[in-house]
ROVO-387312 format. One record per residue: residue in three letters; x, z, y of N, C-alpha, C in turn. Coordinates in steps of 0.02 Angstrom, whole numbers, padded with zeros to 5 digits, always signed. Example, Ala and Ser with C-alpha at 12.3 -4.5 7.8 and 13.67 -1.06 7.14 Angstrom:
ala+00660+00390-00284+00615+00390-00225+00660+00390-00165/ser+00642+00354-00112+00684+00357-00053+00645+00394+00002/
***
This chain:
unk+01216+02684+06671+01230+02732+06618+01218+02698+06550/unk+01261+02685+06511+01254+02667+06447+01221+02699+06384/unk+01190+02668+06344+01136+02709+06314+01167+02732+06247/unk+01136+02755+06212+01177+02796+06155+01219+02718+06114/unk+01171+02662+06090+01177+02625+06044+01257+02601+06090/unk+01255+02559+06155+01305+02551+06175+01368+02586+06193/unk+01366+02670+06193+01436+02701+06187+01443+02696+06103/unk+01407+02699+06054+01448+02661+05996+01473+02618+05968/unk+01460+02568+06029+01487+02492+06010+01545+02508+06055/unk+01535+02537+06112+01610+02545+06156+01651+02592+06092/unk+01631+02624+06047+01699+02658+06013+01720+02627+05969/unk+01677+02564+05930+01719+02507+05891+01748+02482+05897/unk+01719+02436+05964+01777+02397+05998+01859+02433+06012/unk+01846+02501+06060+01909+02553+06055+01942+02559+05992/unk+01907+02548+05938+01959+02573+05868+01998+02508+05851/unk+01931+02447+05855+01973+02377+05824+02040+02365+05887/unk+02034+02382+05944+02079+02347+05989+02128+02404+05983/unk+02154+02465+05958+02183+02509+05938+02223+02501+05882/unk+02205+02505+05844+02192+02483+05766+02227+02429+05724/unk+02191+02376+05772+02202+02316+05725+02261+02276+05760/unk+02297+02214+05734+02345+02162+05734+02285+02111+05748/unk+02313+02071+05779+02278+02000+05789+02265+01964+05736/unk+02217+01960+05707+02212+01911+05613+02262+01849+05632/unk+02240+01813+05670+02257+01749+05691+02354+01745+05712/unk+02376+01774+05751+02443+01754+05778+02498+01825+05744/unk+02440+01863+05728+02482+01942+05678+02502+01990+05749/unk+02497+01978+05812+02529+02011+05835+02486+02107+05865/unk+02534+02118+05892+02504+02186+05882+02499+02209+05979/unk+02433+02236+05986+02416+02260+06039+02388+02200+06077/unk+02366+02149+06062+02359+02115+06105+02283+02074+06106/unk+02253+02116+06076+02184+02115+06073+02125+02152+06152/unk+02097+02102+06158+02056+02148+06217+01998+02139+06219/unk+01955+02171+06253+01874+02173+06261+01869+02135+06322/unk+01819+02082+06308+01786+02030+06315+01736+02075+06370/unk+01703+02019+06431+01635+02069+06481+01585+02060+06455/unk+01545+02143+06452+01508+02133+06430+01439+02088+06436/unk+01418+02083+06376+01361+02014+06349+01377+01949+06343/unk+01460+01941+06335+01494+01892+06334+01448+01851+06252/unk+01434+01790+06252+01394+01776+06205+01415+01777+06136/unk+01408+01802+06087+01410+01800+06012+01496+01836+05997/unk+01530+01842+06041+01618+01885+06044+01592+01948+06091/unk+01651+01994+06073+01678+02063+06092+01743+02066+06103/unk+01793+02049+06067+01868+02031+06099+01902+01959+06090/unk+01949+01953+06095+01990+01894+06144+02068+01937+06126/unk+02107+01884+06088+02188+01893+06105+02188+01857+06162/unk+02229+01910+06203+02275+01871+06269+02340+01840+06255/unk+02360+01832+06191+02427+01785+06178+02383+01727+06152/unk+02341+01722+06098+02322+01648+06074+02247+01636+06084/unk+02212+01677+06079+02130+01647+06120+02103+01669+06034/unk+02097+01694+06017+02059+01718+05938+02008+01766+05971/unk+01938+01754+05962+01889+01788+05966+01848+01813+05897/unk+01827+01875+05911+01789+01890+05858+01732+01947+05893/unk+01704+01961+05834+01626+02008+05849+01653+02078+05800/unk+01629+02114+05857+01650+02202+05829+01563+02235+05822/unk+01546+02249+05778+01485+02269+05755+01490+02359+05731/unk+01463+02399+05759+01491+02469+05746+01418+02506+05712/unk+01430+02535+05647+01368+02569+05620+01357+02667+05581/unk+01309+02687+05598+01348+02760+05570+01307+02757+05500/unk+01354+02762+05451+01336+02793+05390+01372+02853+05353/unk+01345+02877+05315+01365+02940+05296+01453+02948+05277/unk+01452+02874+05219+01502+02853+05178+01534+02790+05216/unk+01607+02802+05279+01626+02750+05295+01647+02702+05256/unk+01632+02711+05200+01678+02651+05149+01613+02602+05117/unk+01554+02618+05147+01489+02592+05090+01468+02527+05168/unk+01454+02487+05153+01453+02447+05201+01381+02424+05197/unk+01355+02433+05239+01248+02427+05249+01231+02373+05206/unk+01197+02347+05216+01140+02300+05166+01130+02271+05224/unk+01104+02282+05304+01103+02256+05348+01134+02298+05421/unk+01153+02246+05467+01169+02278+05532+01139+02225+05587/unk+01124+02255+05637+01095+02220+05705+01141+02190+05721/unk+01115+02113+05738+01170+02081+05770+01143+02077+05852/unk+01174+02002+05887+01147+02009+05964+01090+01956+05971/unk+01094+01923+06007+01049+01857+06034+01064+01800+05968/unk+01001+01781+05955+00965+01742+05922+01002+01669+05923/unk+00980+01663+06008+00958+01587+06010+01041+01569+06026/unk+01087+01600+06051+01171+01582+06058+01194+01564+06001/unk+01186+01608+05936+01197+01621+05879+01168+01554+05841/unk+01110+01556+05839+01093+01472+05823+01115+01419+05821/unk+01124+01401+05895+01165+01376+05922+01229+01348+05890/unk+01281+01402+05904+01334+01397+05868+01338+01368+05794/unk+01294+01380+05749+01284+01376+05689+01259+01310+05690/unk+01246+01269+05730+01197+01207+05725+01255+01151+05737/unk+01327+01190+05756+01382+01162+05774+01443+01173+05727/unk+01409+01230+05672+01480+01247+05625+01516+01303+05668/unk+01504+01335+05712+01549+01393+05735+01508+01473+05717/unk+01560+01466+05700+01552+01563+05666+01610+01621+05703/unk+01609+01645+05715+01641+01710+05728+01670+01743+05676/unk+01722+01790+05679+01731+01844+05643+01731+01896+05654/unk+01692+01928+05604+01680+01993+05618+01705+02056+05600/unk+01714+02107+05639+01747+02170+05624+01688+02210+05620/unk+01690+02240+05559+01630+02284+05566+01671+02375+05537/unk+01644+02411+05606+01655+02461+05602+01591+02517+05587/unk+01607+02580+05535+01591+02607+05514+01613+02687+05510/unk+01547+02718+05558+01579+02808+05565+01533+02835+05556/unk+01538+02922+05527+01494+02949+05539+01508+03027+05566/unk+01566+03019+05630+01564+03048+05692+01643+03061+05667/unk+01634+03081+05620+01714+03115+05615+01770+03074+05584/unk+01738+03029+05559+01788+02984+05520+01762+02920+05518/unk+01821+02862+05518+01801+02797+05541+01823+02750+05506/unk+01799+02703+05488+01831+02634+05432+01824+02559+05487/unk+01846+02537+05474+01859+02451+05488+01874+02405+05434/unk+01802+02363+05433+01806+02311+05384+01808+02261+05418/unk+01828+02192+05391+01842+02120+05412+01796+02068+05379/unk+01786+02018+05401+01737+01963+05368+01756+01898+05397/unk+01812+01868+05389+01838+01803+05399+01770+01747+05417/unk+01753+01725+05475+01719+01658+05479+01719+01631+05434/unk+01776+01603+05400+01758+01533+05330+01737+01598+05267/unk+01706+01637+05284+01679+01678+05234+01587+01668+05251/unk+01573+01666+05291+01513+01675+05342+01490+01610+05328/unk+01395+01605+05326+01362+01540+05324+01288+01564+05322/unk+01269+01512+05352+01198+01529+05390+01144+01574+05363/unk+01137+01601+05284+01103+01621+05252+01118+01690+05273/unk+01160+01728+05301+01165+01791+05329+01142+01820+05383/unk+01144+01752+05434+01095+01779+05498+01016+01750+05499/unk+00981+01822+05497+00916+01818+05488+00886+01839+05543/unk+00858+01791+05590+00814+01810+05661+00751+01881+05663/unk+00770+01904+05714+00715+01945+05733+00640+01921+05757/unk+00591+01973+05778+00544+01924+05800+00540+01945+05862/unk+00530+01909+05899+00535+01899+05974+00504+01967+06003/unk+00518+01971+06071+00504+02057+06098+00446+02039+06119/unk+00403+02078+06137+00317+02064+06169+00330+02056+06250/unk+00283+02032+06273+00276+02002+06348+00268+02054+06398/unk+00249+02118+06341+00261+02200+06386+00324+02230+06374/unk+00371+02198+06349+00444+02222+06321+00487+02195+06413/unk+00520+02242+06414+00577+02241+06474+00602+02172+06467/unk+00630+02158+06414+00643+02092+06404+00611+02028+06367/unk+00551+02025+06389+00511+01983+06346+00516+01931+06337/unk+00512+01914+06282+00528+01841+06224+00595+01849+06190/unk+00641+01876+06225+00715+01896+06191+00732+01907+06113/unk+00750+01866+06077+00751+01876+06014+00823+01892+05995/unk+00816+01932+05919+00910+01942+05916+00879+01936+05836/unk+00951+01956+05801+00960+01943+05736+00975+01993+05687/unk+00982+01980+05620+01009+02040+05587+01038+01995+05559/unk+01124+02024+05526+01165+02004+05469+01136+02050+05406/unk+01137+02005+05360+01107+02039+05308+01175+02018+05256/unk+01187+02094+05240+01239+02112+05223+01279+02092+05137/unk+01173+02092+05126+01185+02134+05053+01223+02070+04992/unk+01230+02022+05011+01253+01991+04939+01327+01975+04952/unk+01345+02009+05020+01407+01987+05032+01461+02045+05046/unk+01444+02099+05043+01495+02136+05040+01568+02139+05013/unk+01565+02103+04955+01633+02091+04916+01705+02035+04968/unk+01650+02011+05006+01690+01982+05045+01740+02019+05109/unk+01721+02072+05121+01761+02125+05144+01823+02127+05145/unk+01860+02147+05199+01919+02174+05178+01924+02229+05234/unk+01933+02274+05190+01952+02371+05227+02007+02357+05257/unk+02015+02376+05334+02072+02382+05383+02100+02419+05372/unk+02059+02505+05380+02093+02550+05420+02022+02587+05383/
***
């Protein structure tokens, strides 16, 4: 049974793969969801291989974009970054009744945005597991409104 936080990431993903054109090849419908905990991606074109990260948040004002949002695992994310690979991100924004989709191009993205969590306690279900936050706030302008 999926918990509240994850049926709202299942309705982002549903809007961007709805919604959106492929950034990468332009084409339309051919975006799909990735299995889940697939590392640092959420969908996958099945015509050209373009991955990106769908991040879903409720605020009052879908058009005001957080200061910060939860990202996933830490140490993948690192990783990647220790190699120059970034993701792009779709970040979706509702607050039940109405919904926005913003964009954030990879060559927009650089390490000063992902800021680590601190590790879960050794009595945590998943202990030592660390994840991250994107911290939003000096970059918003970099945006671009979908939908």
């Amino acid at each position: 049974m999926p918990t509240k936080k994850q049926e709202t990431g299942s309705i982002g993903e549903d809007l961007v793969i709805k919604k959106c054109s492929c950034p990468k090849c332009k084409r339309e419908r051919t975006l799909r969801r990735l299995p889940t905990n697939f590392k640092c991606a959420d969908i996958i074109c099945d015509f050209c291989g373009y991955l990106a990260q769908v991040k879903t948040t409720n605020r009052k004002n879908v058009g005001d974009i957080p200061d910060e949002v939860l990202g996933a695992a830490w140490e993948p994310q690192q990783r990647r970054m220790e190699s120059s690979i970034y993701f792009p991100l779709f970040l979706v924004i509702t607050n039940g009744r109405q919904k926005s989709i913003h964009y954030l191009s990879a060559d927009l993205q650089d390490r000063s945005i992902f800021i680590p969590r601190k590790k879960l306690s050794e009595n945590a279900k998943r202990a030592g597991w660390q994840g991250f936050t994107y911290d939003l706030s000096k970059i918003k302008d970099r945006f671009v409104r979908l939908f």
